[in-house]
N, C-alpha and C positions, 0 to 999 in steps of 0.2 A: 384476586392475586396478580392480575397482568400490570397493577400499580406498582410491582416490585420493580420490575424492568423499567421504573424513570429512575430509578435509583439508577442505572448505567450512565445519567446527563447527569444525575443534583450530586451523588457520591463525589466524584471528581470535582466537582465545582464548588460545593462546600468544602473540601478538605484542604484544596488551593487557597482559600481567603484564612483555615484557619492555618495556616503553615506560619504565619509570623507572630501567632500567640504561643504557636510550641516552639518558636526559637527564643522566646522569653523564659522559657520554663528550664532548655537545655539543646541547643546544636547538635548536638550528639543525639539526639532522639529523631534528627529529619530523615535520613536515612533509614530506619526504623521504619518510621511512621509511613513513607512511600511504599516501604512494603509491605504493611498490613492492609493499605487500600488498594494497590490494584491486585493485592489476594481475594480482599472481596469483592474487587472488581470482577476480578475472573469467577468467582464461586457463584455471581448474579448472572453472570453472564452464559456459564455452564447450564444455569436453571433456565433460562431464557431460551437454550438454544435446544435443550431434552423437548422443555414445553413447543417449542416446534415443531422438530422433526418428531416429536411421537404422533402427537395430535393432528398435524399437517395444516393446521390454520396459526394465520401469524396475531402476534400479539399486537394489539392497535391501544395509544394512550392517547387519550383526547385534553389536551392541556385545558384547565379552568372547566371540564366537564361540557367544553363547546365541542361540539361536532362539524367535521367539516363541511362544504369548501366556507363556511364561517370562521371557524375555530381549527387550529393550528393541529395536527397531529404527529404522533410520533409512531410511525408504522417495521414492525421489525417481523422480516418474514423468512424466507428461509436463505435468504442472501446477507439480508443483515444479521439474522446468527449463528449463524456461521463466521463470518468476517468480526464481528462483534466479539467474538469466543478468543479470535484470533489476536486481536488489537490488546485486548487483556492480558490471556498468557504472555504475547512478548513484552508486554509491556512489565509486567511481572518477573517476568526473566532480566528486562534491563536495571529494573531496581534494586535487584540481588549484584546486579555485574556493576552497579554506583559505586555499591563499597572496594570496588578496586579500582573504577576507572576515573570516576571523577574526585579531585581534589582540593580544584580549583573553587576559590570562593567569589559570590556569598552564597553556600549554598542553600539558603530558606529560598534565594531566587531562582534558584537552579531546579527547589522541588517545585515549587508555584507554577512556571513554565512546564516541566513534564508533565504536571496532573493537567494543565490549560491544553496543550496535545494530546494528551488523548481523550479528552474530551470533546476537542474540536474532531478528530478523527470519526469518533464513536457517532455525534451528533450528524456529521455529514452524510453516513451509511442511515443513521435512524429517522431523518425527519423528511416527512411526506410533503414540505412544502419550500417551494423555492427560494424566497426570501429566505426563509431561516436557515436552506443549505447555505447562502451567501454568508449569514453570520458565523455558523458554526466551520465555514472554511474561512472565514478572516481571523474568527480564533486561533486555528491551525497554524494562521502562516505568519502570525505575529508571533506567535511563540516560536515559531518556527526559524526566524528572523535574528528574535533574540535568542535560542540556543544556539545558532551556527556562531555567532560573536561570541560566546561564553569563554571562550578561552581566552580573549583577549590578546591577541598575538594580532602583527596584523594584516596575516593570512585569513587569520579569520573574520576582523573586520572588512576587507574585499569582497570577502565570498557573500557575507553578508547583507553587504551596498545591494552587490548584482541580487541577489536574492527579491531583496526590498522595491528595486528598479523592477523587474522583471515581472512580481509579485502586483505591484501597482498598476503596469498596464494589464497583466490579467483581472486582475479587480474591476477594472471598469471597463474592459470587455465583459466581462459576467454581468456588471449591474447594467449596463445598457442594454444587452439579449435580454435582461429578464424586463425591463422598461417597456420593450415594443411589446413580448409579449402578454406582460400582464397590460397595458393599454389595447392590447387586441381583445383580450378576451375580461379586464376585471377580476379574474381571479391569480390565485398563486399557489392555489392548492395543486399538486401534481393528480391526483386522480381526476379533480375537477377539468386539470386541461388535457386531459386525456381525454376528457367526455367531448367537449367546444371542439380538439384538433379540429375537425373538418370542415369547420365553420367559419376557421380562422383562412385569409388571404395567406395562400400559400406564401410569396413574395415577403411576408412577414415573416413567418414561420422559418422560412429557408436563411433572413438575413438572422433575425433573433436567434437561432438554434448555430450556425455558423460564428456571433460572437460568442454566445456562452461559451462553444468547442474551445472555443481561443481562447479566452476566462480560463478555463479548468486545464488547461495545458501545463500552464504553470506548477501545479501541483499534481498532476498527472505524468511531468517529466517528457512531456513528447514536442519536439521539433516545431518552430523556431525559438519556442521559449523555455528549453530546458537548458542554457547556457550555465543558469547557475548552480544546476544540482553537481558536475562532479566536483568542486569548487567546495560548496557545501557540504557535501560527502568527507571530504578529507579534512575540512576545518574542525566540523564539530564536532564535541565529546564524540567518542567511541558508543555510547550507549543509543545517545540521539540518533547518529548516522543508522543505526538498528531501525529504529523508529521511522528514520525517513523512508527506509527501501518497505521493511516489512508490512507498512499498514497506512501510511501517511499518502503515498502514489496510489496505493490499492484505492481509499477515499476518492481521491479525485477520477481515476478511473472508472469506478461505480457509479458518481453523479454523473459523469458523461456520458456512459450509456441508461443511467435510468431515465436520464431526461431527453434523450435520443429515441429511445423506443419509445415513449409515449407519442413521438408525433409519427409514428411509422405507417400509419395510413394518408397524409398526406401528400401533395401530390409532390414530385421533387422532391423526396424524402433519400432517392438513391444518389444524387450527389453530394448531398451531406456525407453518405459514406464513403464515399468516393475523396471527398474531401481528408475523412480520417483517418482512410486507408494510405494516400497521400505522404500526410504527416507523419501515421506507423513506420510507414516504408522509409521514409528522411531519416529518422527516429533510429531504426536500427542500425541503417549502412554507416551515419556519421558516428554512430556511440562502438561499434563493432571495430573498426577501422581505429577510431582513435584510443582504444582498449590497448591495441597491439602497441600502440608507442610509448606508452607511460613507463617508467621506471618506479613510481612507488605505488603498491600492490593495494593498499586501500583504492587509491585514484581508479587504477586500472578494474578491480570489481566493482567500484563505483557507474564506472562506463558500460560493464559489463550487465550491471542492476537494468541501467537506462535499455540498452537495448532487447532485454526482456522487455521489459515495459513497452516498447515496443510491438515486438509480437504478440501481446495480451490486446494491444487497442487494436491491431491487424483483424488479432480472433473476433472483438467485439463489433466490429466494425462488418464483417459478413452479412447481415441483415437475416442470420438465422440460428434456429435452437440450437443445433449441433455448433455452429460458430461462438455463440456465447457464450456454453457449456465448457467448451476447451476455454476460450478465454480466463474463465473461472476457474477452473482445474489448472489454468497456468498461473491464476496469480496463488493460489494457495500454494503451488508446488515452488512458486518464487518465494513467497516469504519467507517459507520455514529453512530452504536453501542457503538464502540472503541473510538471513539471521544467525546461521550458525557461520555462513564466512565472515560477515565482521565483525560478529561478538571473537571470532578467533584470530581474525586480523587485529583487531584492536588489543585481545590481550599480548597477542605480537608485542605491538607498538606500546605497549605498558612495559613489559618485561624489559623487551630489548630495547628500548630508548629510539625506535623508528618503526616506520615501517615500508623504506626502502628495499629495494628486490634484496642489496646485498646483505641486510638484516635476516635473510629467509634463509642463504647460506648454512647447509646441515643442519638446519632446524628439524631434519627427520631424524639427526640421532638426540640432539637436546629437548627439543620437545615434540617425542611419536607421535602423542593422542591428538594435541592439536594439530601437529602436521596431517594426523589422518584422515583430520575433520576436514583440513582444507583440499586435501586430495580428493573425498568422496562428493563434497561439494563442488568441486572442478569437473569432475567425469561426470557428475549429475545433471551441471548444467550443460554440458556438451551435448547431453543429451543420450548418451550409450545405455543400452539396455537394459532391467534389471534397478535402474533406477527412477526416482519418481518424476523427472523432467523430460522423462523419456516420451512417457505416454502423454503427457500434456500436448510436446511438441508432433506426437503422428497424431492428436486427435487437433490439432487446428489442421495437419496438412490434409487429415481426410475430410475434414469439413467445407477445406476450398477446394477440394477437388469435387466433390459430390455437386459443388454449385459449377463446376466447369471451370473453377480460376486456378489457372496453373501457376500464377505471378507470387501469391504468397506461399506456396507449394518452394517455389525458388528461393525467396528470401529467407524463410525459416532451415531452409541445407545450407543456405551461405552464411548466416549468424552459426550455424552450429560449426563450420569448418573455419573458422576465423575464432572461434572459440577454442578449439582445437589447439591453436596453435598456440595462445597467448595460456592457457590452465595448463596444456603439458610442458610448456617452459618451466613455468610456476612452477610446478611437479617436480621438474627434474631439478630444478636447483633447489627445493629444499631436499630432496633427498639423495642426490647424485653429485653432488658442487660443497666446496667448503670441507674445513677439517672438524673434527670430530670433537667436540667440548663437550664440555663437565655438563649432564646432564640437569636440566631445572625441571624443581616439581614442576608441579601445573596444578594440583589443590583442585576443588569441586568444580572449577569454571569446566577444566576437560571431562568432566562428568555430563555436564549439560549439553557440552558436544557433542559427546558417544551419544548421548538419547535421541539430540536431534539428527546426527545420522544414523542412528539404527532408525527412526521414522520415514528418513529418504529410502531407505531401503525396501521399508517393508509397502512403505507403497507402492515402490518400484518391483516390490515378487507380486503383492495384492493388491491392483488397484481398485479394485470393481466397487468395494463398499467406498470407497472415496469418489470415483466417479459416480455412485447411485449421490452422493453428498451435494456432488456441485451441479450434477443434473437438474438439481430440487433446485440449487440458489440461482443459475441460468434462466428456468423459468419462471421465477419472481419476475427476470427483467421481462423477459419476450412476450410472457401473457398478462398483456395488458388490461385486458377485460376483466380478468381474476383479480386484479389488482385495485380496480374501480370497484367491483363486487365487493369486496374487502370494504373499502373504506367509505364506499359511499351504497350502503348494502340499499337492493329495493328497485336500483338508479340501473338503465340498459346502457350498454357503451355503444 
């Protein structure tokens, strides 16, 4: 039965090649058709993630029936489904939000690329070896490339270029870390080099593992190489930009810390974090600060995405359980946040022809539900109580206080009060600023809103069965030896 869960890699990737035989038959059927697949995307992926958390052993696919560090695998444990669960339903949610957001043609290329993303996404969180994370994130970021351009304006050709520029030198900082390291050690399986770590010339270790960091930056959205995400963020479709915040950085932040912990007995393993602590820290002050000055509100929660992202590599970067745990409890409490402010900003910018502040003008008496979405989303990430970014953000602050470090203790009070200011703006001019117009439906998209903020909420009264969640996908990363037990059973770490 665990053969079903390759259907999460071949599902997407066959349905993308057959996309231009169902535009022979009828155009009208690709919108359809996207959402019948990552319906069953999500339905494999729901099975994937029961058969985890019930059982407590992950599901391990050995491509061509070779076993590793031979033969390539595809390891999905309680980090990848969970996150795998995750990447589906929004994904799922944005195919439904196509038939209103995108118009623009051609769309058979438009679904080709979405299904190519989240495949690439999916792949990066499931495969246990490094090379092939490399492939399934150059999947990611060429589709990623071409959807910020899909609109063709040429805003969005810029944002594009930078993307592509930006995306290149992270590529070959990745394929060069993995170069030294797979010439250090001959293999590329990640449990395999988890076994070698010690074996390996640290000096190697520290420079190989300090490029990859830089590699995966780019798609992880963290300092100096996330110039192109807010850029990005407000070029591409409305759905896309979902996909980038909700699951696409999630990916690149997971392969940085899965491949990060596996060398965590080496020696010089604590300036590497020190390293990403670093970059975290850059990460939030410049995306925080440059939040406050934007005038169009996608941009500005685009900056505001980044510097979560931010605080998430800060948590993961701790060099312990508690630290990872929140880490993960903060990107979950980010996506589903992230996803309902610009599935709501974008139906903004559909309705009202922008999505400039002064677009948001009494948008609390025109459209409530989504104004209300955008308010609970604003106070959520600010982080006030009762909501579920609440508790993310006191479980990294008690995790770096428990190790003694009072420094991310600081930065995570000053993203929250620089948040403050730019979401109660926000607040008050859609509901306090502006005259009072004719009322517009809002049809089932503000249905999907209220869901996903009655979910901020209810995490935010009950977190504990979500913190027992991410507790489980935290230690996927940190216990390494369970990890190597797993895929290379028999074998001591």
């Amino acid at each position: 039965m665990s053969q079903v869960a390759a259907l999460l890699i071949a599902l997407p990737l066959i349905s993308a090649f057959f996309v231009p035989v169902l535009k022979q038959i009828g155009k009208s059927l690709i919108k359809p058709f996207l959402v019948i697949i990552t319906l069953l995307q999500t339905l494999i992926a729901s099975w994937a993630f029961v058969q985890v958390y019930s059982t407590g052993k992950p599901i391990i696919i050995y491509a061509g029936g070779w076993k590793p560090p031979i033969g390539i695998n595809l390891y999905i444990g309680h980090f990848a489904a969970l996150f795998i669960l995750v990447i589906a339903v929004v994904s799922f949610l944005m195919a439904l939000f196509n038939f209103k957001a995108v118009t623009v043609e051609p769309i058979d290329k438009y679904a080709m690329l979405f299904l190519l993303l989240l495949l690439g996404a999916t792949g990066m969180i499931a495969t246990g070896d490094i090379f092939n994370l490399f492939v399934f994130m150059e999947i990611t970021a060429i589709s990623a490339y071409a959807l910020t351009a899909y609109n063709k304006t040429g805003e969005a050709a810029e944002a594009s270029m930078k993307y592509i520029v930006l995306g290149g030198i992270g590529s070959s900082f990745f394929l060069v870390g993995v170069a030294l390291i797979y010439g250090a050690t001959g293999t590329l399986n990640m449990a395999h080099l988890a076994m070698l770590a010690n074996d390996i010339n640290p000096t190697v270790v520290q420079v190989g593992l300090a490029l990859i960091i830089f590699g995966l930056a780019v798609e992880a959205e963290l300092f100096p190489l996330n110039a192109w995400a807010p850029d990005a963020y407000q070029a591409a479709p409305h759905p896309i930009t979902v996909m980038f915040s909700a699951f696409v950085v999630k990916a690149g932040l997971y392969a940085m810390a899965r491949i990060l912990y596996l060398f965590k007995d080496v020696f010089g393993w604590s300036s590497l974090t020190k390293l990403l602590i670093a970059m975290a820290t850059l990460t939030v002050v410049f995306a925080e600060l440059s939040a406050l000055r934007q005038k169009n509100v996608k941009r500005m929660i685009a900056y505001s995405s980044i510097g979560q992202v931010g605080l998430i590599a800060l948590a993961l970067s701790l060099g312990t359980q508690e630290g990872v745990s929140a880490g993960v409890f903060h990107m979950l409490n980010h996506a589903i946040v992230k996803t309902m402010m610009f599935m709501a900003i974008g139906y903004v910018g559909i309705t009202l022809g922008g999505t400039m502040i002064e677009n948001f003008e009494g948008l609390g008496k025109r459209m409530p539900l989504t104004s209300l979405s955008l308010t609970i989303g604003g106070i959520a990430t600010v982080g006030v109580p009762l909501f579920n970014v609440f508790w993310s953000k006191l479980r990294i602050i008690l995790a770096a206080a428990h190790e003694g470090n009072l420094w991310p203790v600081a930065l995570v009070l000053f993203a929250s009060v620089v948040e403050a200011v730019y979401y109660f703006r926000l607040i008050h001019t859609m509901w306090f600023k502006g005259k009072s117009g004719e009322r517009i439906p809002e049809g089932a998209i503000a249905i999907v809103l209220l869901l996903l903020a009655m979910l901020i909420i209810v995490i935010g009264v009950y977190p504990t069965p979500f913190w027992n969640l991410v507790t489980k996908a935290g230690s996927d990363i940190v216990e390494v030896s369970k990890y190597v037990a797993n895929v290379l059973p028999g074998v001591k770490l």
